[in-house]
N, C-alpha and C positions, 0 to 999 in steps of 0.2 A: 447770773442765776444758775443755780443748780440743780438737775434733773435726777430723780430716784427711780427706779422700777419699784412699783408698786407689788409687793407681793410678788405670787406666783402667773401675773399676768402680762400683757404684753402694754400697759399703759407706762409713759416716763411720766410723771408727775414732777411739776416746780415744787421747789422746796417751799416755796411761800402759796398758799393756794389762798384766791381772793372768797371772803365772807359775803355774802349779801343780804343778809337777815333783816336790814334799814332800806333797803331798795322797796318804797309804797306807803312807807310811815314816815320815818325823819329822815330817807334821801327820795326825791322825785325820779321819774324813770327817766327824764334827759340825765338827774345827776349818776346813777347805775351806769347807764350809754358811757358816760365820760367816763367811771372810773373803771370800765372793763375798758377803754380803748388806752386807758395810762398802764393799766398792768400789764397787759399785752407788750404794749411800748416797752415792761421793762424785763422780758422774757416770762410771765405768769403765763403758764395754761390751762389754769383749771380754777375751775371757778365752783363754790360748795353753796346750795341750795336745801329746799325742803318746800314741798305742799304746803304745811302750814305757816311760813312766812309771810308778811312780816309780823314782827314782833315791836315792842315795844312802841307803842303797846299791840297785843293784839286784838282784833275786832273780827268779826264774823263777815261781815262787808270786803275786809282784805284779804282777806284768806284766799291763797294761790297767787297774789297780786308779786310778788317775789320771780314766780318762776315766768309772769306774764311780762314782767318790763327786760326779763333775758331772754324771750323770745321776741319779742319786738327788737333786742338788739339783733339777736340773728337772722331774722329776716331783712333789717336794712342795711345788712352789712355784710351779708352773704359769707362768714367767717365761720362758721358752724365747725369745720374739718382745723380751725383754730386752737379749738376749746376740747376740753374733756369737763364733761359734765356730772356733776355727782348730785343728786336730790337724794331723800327720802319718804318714807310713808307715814304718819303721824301714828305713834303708838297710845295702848288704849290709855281711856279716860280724855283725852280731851277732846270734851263736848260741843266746841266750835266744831270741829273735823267729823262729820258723817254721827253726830252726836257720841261720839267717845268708843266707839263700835273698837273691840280689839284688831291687832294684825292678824288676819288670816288670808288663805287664797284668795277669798274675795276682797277681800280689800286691798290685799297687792294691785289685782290685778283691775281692781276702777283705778286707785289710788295712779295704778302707772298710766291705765288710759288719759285719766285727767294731768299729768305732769306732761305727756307728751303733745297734746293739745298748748297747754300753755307755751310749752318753750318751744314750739314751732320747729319740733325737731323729730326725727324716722326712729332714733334711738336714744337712749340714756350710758352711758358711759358706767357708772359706779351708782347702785341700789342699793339703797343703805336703808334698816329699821331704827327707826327714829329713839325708839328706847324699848325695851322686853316688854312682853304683856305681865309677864309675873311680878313685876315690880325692879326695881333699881337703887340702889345705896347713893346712885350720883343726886346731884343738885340739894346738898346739904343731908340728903336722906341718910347719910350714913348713921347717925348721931340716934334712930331709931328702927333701921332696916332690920328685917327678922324674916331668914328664908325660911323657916322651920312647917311653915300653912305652903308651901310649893309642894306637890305631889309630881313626884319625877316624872311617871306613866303619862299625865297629862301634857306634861312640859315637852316632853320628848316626842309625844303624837300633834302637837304645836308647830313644832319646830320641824318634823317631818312633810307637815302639810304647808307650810310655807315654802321649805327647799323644791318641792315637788312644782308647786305655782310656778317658781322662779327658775326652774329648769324649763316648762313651756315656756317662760317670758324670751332666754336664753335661744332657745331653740328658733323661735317665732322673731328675732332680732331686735326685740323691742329693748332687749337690755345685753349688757356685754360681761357685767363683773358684780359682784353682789356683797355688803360689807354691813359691818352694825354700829349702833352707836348707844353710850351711855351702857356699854355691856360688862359684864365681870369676867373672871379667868376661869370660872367654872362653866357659865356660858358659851363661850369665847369655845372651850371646850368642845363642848357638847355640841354645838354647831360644828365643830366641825369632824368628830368621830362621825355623825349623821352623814354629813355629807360623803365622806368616805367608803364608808358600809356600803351607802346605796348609791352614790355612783353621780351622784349632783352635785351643782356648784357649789367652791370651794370658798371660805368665807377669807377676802383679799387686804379687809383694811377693817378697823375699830376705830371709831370718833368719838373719844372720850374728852374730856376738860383733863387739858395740864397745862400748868406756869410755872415759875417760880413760886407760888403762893399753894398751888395744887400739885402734887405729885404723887398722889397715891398710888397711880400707873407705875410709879417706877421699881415698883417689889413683884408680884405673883403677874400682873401681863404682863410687865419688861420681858419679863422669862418664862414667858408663854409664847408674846410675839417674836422672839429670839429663836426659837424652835423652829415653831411651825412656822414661822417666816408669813406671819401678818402686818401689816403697815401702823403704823399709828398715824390717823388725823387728830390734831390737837386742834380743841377750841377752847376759845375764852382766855388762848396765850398771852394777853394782858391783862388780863383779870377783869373784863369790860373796865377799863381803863385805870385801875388803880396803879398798876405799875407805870402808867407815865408821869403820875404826880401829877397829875391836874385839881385830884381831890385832896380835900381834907376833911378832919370830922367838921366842920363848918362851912366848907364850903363847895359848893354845886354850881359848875359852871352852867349859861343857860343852854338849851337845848341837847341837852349832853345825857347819857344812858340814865344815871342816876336821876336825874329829873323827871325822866320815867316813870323809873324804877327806884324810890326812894333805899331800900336797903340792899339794891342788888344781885338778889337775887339770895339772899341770907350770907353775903360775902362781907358785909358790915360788922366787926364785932369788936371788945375791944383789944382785940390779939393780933387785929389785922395791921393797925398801924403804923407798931413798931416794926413789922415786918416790911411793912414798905419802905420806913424809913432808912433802913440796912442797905437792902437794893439800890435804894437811892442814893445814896451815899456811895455806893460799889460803883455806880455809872458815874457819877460827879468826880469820883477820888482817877478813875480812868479816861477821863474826858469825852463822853459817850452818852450817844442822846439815851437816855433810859426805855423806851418803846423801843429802838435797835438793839439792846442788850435783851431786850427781856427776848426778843424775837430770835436773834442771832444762838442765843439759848439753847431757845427750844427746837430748833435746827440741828443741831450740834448734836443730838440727843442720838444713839447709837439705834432707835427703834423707832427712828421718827421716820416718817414718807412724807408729811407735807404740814404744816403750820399753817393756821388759815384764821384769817384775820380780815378783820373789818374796820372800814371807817366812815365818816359821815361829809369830811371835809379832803380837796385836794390837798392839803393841806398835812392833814395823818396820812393820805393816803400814799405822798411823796416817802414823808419819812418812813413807815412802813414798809417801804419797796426797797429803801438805800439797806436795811437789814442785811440783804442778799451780799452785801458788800463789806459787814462788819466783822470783824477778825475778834475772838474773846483771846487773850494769852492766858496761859498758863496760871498767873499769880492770881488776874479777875479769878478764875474758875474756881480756883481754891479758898478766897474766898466767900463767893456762892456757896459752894460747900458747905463754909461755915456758917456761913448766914441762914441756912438752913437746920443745920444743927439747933440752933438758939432760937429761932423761930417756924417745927416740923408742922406745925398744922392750923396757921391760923382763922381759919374760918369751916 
């Protein structure tokens, strides 16, 4: 396994950082227990969370139950000084979480009193905002996104007043590094001229969606985080599972994300399939389990800090971890390349 410094902080971060989004819906908190004590086993230190977990689905009744069954690990297993920890704050509109209340100081600051509570811990490692109150182009929204109704003044006394919160949280130990998720390269920005100006924490990591199938990251914040020297967390680096070929347009294995999530997440369309089939094709032609390829990838990635990934069964969760070990040569890579070319944006 291999370790990155994260940013401009003092955290070494696994290349593979463990998911837990399934940890209280379709994994039990014995199965969570087991699969942080296998990732550990195979050098993983970091484990990626959020308040409003689980998902799939989610219920009002679960809600927090994600960050409760890794604080019950930490408490019987006294490993806490193990792990680096990263949650975050549920952004606005969704009305399971504090009825849909925007990010602001205050809600930082329940939001973190309540994370700390659950995961049975003095501090949080990595405070991440879950997605902008102004809205976001991620999770399909590109296809309608329209900054033009954002009023700068606003955004910017927003974002002023959160850095402020999050410089007490800093000061007061409750938190150590601070990072965003679902963010753009104008935000990405702006957060961090803010922080500069006045003298607050500096934003250390962005947890955006990228695969093989999502690379929009790889144009204006490749060359943003290249600069200013932010981390990229990548989620959904299998595409909730399309790239291990387990689906097809017909068929849904049982208990499996899509069964869910019948369209996952608007990642179903009909552009996506031949896409997969390429990929799959690139792992079979190299004799390479394709969850390792697609993972191994996005490692490789010259702005990545940490790949984070999930699974439901020891099963994904071995093959997911043997990634750390898969070498892509030269010729696979170039064909990715390609394969990208032929298929830049399907879903």
């Amino acid at each position: 396994m291999r370790y990155n410094t994260l940013a401009k902080t003092d955290l070494k971060v696994s290349e593979l950082c463990l998911g837990s989004m399934t940890w209280g819906s379709q994994n039990t908190a014995a199965e969570g227990h087991a699969q942080i004590d296998m990732a550990l086993d195979h050098g993983v230190n970091f484990i990626d969370t959020a308040e409003m977990y689980p998902t799939n689905p989610m219920r009002a009744e679960t809600i927090g139950g994600t960050e409760e069954v890794i604080g019950e690990w930490i408490a019987k297993s006294g490993r806490r000084r193990d792990v680096i920890l990263a949650t975050k704050v549920t952004g606005a509109g969704q009305r399971l979480v504090r009825d849909g209340a925007p990010i602001s100081a205050d809600t930082v600051r329940t939001a973190i009193e309540g994370s700390l509570r659950r995961l049975q811990t003095d501090v949080i490692d990595l405070y991440q905002l879950h997605w902008p109150n102004r809205g976001s182009y991620h999770f399909r929204q590109n296809w309608t996104f329209d900054a033009t109704g954002q009023a700068r003044g606003e955004v910017g006394a927003h974002m002023l007043d959160v850095l402020e919160e999050m410089q007490r949280q800093v000061e007061a130990g409750r938190v150590r590094h601070f990072g965003l998720s679902n963010e753009s390269a104008w935000g990405t920005a702006e957060w961090l001229r803010l922080a500069e100006a006045n003298g607050l924490p500096r934003v250390a990591s962005i947890q955006n969606e990228y695969s093989l199938l999502c690379r929009v990251f790889d144009l204006d914040l490749a060359e943003l985080c290249h600069h200013e020297d932010v981390g990229l967390l990548a989620f959904s680096p299998l595409a909730c599972g399309l790239l291990s070929g387990k689906y097809a347009p017909d068929v849904t294995p049982s208990g499996s994300r899509r069964a869910a999530t019948p369209d996952l997440g608007g990642r179903l369309t009909s552009r996506v399939w031949p896409a997969i089939d390429a990929y799959l094709g690139i792992a079979r032609k190299h004799g390479l389990d394709p969850c390792q390829m697609a993972l191994a990838w996005c490692a490789s990635r010259p702005f990545m800090a940490s790949v984070i990934f999930g699974a439901t069964s020891p099963k994904q969760l071995r093959i997911a971890l043997n990634a750390a070990q898969t070498d892509l040569s030269d010729e696979l890579l170039q064909e990715i390349a390609a394969a990208h070319k032929s298929h830049p944006m399907p879903y």
